[in-house]
N, C-alpha and C positions, 0 to 999 in steps of 0.2 A: 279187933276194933279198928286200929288203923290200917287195914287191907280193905277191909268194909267200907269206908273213908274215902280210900282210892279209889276204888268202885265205881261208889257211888258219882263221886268227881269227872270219873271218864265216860259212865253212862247221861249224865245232864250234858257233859259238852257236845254240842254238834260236832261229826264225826268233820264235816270240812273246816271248821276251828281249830282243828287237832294239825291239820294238814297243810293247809294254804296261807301264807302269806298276806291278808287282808289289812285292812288299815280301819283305825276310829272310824266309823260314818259307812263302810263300806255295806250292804243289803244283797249278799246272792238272789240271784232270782228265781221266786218260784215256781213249783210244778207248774201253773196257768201260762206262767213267761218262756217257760222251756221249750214247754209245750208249741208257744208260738213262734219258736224261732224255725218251724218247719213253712218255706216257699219264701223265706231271708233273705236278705243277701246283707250282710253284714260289710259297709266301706271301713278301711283303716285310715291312719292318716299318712299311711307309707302308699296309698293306693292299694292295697292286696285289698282283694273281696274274699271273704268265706259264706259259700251259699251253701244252706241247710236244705235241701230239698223235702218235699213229701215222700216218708218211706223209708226216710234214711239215707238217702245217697247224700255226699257230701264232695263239693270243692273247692279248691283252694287257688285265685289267679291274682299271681305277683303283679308288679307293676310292669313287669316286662310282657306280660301278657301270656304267658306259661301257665299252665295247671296243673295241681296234681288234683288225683280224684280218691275219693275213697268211701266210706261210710263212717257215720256219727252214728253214739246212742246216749243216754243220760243215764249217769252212775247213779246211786245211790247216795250220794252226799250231795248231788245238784251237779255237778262236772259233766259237761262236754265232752266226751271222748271218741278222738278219730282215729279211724283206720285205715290208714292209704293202702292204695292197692301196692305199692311197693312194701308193702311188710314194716315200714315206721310206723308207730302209733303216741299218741298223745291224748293228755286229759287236761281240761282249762277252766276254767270256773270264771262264768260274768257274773257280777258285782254291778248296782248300781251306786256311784257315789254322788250324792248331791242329784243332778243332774245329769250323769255322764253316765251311760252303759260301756264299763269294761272289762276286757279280757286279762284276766289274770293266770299264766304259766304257772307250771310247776316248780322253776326256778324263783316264784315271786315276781317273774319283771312285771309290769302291765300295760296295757294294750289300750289307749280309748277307741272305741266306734265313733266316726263322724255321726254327728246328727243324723236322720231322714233328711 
């Protein structure tokens, strides 16, 4: 009865609940918003842009004006996850809170997006 219990418990929670770091308030966004993060360019407040392209192709340019490139697809829990052509890869999950579209690591930190 109490395995049944547990079960039950981990099948109602969202599997990105189980995983990520979110905060009261915080709304991943969904399939419809994911979906339009393709032809993005997403500004940070460190200056980096991450541009989603149509297709897949993905970049990433520092404030120094560097890029890496690689490809994006969307997990199955909502997560963002890149693939640079250098063989690092990462997954991130945006959240909106209140107002704010951000990017949330797998370490927890968080990321706001400047406004449009």
């Amino acid at each position: 009865m109490i395995r049944l219990l547990i079960l039950a418990m981990f099948v109602a929670t969202p599997l990105w609940a189980a995983e990520w770091l979110t905060k009261p308030g915080d709304v991943p966004l969904n399939p419809q918003e994911l979906d339009g993060l393709a032809g993005r360019t997403l500004t940070f407040y460190d200056d980096g842009q991450s541009k989603f392209s149509a297709g897949g192709a993905y970049s990433y340019t520092y404030a120094s004006g560097e890029s890496a490139f690689g490809t994006y697809s969307i997990a199955e829990d909502g997560s963002v996850c890149i693939q640079y052509r250098n063989g690092f890869g990462r997954c991130d999950l945006f959240v909106r809170s209140s107002d704010r579209l951000i990017l949330i690591n797998a370490k927890g930190e968080r990321y706001p997006v400047r406004p449009d």
